[in-house]
C-alpha positions as CSV (number, residue, x, y, z in Angstrom):
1,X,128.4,123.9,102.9
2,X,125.8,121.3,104.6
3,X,128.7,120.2,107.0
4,X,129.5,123.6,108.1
5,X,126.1,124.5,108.5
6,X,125.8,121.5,111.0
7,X,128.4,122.5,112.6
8,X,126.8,126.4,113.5
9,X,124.0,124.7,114.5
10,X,125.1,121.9,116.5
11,X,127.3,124.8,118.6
12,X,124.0,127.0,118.6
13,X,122.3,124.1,120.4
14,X,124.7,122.9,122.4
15,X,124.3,126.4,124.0
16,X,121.0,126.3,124.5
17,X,120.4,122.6,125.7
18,X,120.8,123.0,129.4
19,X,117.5,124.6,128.8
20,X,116.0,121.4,128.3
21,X,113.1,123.1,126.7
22,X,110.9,121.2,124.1
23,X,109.4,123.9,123.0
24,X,110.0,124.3,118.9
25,X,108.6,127.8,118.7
26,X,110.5,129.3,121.6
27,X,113.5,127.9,120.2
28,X,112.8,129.3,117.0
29,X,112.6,132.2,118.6
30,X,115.7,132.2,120.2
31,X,117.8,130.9,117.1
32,X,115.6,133.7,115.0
33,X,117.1,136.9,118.2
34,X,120.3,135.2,118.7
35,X,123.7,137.8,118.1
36,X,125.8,134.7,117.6
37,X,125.0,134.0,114.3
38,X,122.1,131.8,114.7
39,X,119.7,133.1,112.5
40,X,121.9,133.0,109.2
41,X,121.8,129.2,110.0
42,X,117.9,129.6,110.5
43,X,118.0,131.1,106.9
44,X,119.8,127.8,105.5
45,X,117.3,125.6,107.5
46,X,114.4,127.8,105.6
47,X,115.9,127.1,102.7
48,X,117.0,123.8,102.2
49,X,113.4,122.9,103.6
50,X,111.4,125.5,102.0
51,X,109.3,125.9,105.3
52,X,107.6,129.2,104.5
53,X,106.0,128.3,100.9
54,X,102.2,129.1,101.2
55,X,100.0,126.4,102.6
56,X,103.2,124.2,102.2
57,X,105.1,125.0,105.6
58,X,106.1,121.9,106.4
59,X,106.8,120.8,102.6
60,X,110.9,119.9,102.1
61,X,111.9,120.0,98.2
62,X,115.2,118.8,99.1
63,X,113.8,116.1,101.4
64,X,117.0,114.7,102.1
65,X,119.3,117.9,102.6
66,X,116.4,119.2,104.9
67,X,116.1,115.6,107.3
68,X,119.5,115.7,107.7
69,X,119.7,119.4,109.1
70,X,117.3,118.5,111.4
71,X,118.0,114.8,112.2
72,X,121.3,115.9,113.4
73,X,119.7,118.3,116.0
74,X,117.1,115.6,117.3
75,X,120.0,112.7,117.4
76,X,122.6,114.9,119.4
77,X,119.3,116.6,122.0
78,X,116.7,114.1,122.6
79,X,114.8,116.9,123.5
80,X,114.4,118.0,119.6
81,X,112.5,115.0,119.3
82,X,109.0,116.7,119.3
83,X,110.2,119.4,116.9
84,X,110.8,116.5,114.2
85,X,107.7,114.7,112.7
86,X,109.6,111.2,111.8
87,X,106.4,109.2,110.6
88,X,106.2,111.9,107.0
89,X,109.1,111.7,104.7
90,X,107.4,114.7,102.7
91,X,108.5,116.9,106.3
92,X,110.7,115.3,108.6
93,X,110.2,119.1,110.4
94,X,108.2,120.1,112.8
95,X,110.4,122.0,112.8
96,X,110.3,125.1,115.3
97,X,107.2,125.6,114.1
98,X,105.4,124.1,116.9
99,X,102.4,122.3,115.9
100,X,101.6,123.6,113.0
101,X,103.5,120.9,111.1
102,X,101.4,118.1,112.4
103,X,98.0,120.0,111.8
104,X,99.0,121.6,107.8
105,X,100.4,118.2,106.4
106,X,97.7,118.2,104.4
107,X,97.1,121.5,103.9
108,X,93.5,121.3,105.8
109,X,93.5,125.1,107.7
110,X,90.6,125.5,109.6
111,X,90.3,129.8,109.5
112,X,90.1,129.0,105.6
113,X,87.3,126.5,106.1
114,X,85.6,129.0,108.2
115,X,86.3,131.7,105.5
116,X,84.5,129.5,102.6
117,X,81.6,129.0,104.7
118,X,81.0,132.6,104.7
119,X,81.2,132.4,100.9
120,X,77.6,132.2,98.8
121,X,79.4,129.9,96.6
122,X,79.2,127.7,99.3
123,X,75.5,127.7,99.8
124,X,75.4,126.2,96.0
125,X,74.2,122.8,94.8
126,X,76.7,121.4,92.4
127,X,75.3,120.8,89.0
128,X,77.4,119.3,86.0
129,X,76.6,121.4,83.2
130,X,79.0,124.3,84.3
131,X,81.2,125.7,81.5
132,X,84.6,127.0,83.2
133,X,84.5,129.8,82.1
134,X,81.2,130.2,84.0
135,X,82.8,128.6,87.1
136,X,86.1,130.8,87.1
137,X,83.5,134.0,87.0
138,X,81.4,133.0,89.7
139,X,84.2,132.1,91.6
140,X,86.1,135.9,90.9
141,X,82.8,137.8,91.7
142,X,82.8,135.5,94.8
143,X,84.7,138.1,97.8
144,X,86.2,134.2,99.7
145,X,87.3,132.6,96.4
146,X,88.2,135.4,94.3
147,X,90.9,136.1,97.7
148,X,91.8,131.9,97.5
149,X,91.8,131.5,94.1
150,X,94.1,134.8,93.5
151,X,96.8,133.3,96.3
152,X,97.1,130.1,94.5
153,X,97.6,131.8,91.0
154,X,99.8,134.0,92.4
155,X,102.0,130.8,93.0
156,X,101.1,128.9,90.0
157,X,101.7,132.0,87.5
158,X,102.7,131.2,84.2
159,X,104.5,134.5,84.1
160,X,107.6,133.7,86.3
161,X,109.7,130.4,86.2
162,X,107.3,127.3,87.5
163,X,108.0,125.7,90.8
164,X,106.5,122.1,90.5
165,X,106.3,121.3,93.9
166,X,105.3,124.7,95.1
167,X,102.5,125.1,92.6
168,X,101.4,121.3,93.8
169,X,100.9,122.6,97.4
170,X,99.2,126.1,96.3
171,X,95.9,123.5,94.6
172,X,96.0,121.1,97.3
173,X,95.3,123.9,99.9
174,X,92.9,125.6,97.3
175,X,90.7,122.2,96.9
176,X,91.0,120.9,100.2
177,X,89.6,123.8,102.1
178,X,86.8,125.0,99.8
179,X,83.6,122.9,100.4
180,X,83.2,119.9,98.2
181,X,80.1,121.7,96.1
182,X,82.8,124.4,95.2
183,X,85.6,122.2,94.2
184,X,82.9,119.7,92.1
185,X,81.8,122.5,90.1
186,X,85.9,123.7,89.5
187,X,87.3,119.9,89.3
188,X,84.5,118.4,86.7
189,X,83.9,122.1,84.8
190,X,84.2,121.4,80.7
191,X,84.4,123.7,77.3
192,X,82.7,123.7,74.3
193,X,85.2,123.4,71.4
194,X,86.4,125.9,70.1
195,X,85.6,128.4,73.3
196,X,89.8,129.9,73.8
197,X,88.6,131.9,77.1
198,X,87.1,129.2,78.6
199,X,90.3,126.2,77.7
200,X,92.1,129.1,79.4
201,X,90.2,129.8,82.3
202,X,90.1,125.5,82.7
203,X,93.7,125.6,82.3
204,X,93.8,128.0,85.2
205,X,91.6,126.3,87.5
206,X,93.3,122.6,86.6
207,X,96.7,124.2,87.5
208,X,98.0,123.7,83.6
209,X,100.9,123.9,82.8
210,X,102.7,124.3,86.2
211,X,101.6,121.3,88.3
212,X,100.9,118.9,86.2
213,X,103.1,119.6,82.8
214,X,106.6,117.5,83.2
215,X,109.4,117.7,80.6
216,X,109.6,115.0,79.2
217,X,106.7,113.3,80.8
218,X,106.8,110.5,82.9
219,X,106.1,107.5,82.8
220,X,102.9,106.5,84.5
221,X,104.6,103.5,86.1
222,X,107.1,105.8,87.3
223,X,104.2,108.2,89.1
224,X,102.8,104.8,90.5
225,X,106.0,104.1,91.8
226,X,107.4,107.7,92.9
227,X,104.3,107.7,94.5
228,X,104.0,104.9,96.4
229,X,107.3,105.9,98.0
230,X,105.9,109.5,99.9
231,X,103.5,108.8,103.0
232,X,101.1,111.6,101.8
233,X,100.8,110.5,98.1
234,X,100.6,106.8,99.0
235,X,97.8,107.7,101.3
236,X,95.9,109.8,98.7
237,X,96.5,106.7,96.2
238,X,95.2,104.0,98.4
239,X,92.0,106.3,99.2
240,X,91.4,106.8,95.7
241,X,92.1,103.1,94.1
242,X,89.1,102.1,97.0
243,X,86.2,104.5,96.3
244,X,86.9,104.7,93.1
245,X,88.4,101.4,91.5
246,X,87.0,98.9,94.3
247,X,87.0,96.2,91.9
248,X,90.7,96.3,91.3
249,X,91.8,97.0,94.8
250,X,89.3,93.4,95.8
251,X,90.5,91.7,92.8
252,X,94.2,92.4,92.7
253,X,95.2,95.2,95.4
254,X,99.3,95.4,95.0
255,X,99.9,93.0,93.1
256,X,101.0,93.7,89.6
257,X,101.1,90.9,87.2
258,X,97.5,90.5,88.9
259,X,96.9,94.3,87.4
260,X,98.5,93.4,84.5
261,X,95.6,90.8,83.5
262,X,92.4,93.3,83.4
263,X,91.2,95.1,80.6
264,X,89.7,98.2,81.0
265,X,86.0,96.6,80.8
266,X,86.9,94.8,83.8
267,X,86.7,97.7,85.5
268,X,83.9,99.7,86.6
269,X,84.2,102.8,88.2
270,X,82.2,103.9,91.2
271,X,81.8,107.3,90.6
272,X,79.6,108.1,93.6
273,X,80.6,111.2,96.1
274,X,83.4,109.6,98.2
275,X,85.0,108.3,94.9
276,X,84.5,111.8,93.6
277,X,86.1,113.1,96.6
278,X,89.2,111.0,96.8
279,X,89.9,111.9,93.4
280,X,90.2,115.9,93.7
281,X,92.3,115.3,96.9
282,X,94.3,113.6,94.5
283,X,94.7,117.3,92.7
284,X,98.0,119.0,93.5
285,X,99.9,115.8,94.1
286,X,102.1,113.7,91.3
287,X,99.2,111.9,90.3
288,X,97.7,114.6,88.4
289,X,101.0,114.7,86.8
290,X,100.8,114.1,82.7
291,X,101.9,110.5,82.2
292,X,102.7,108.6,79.3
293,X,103.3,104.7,78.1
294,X,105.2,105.7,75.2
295,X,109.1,104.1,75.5
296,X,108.1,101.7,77.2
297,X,109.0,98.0,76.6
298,X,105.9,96.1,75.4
299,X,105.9,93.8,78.6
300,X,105.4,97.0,80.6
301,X,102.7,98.6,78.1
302,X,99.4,96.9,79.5
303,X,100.1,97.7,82.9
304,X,101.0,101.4,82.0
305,X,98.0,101.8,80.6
306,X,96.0,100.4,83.1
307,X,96.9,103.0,85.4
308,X,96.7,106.1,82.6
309,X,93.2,104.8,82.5
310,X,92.6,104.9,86.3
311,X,94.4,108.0,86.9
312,X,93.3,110.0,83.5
313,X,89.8,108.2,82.5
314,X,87.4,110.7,82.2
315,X,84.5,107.8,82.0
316,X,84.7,107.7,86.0
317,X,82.3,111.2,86.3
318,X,81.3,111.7,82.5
């Protein structure tokens, strides 16, 4: 149980706090070596905060269950305090993994930047007429992507049972480390009806079903809203309604019934590179989620599909 498990570990550091250490890695180390039993606790704490999920270590499903594991530690031991990262409420952990909580919250990793720029996909100008089919070949016959884009299938698989949030963190660290040329040409890549290899190689590249397919479907209020509520998506959202929807975001910014009043020709798009660019950061996070404004009550419809237009329009970078 969670209060048993606080207990092991609040007797595991109680041991160890005379060393007055604030060194998460070495402590790590020391729960990971420890005979006392200190390591089957380090196994819950893995657990509950899903700390080892590819380009996703500092990624808590169960938020909650994981922040308190660890809030205990740095309430009772002061000296926890730099192992916790309390401004992002996707992490709360920094877990005993030293830094590397701080640098991967956004899955930016800098060998894999240097890795693409090896790549001679990287060298390419982006042009829009790429089929994704095309794209998905280029990028297999590529030695850097093929090895990227096969670890973040390998998570996404439709062949095993889908993991939302896991599959979510695999395309964020896919997009946000290839340079922006690549992820243009895999982002903005189209089919010609009725071409079945190529919907499925788009499916594959788009992260379909797994990271964006929710039964039933949300509402697109409710991803506004869920949204706004997580540092990192908030952040992504903000970014996104400013290069891309300027005109809102001056016109109306939070407020709703303000939103409520626009029409969808009251809102040009801006479509240049940073609005391009805030919107495939916003790949692998809820807002590439499926939405809907069915159910809803008609008081809530025009502001529902306001934001299935902003977040689903294809008339931004058609």
């Amino acid at each position: 149980s969670l209060h048993s498990v606080f207990t092991v570990l609040f007797m595991y550091f109680t041991s160890i706090s005379t060393a007055q250490t604030t060194d998460c890695l070495h402590l790590r180390e020391q729960c990971i070596n420890d005979a006392n039993g200190c390591k089957s606790v380090w196994n819950v704490v893995e657990d509950v905060c899903n700390i080892s999920v590819l380009g996703n270590r500092c990624k808590a499903e169960d938020a909650i269950g994981c922040n308190r594991i660890i809030q205990v530690l740095a309430d009772e031991y002061p000296e926890f305090k730099n192992c916790v990262c309390t401004t992002d409420d996707l992490c709360s952990i920094m877990t005993l993994l030293g830094k590397q909580c701080s640098l991967d919250k956004d899955n930016i990793s800098t060998e894999t930047k240097l890795q693409w720029s090896l790549s001679a996909l990287s060298k390419q100008a982006y042009t829009a007429n790429g089929t994704c089919l095309d794209v998905n070949k280029e990028c297999v016959e590529d030695e850097v992507c093929n090895k990227q884009l096969s670890l973040y299938l390998k998570v996404c698989s439709v062949n095993k049972k889908c993991n939302m949030g896991e599959c979510q963190a695999a395309i964020r660290f896919f997009y946000q480390n290839m340079p922006f040329e690549v992820a243009q040409m895999m982002t903005f890549c189209d089919c010609i009806q009725p071409d079945e290899s190529c919907h499925r190689a788009r499916e594959l590249l788009h992260g379909k079903p797994c990271a964006v397919t929710a039964v039933p479907p949300p509402s697109c209020l409710n991803i506004i809203h869920v949204c706004e509520e997580n540092e990192l998506c908030r952040k992504k959202y903000t970014t996104f309604r400013s290069k891309c929807w300027r005109h809102v975001t001056k016109k109306c910014y939070d407020d709703e019934a303000c939103l409520e009043t626009l029409i969808k020709g009251d809102m040009p798009c801006s479509a240049n590179a940073d609005c391009k660019e805030a919107y495939i950061s916003n790949w692998g996070t809820m807002l590439r989620v499926e939405c809907t404004c069915q159910n809803l009550l008609p008081t809530e419809q025009p502001l529902c599909k306001l934001f299935h237009h902003m977040l689903h329009s294809k008339s931004c970078f058609s």
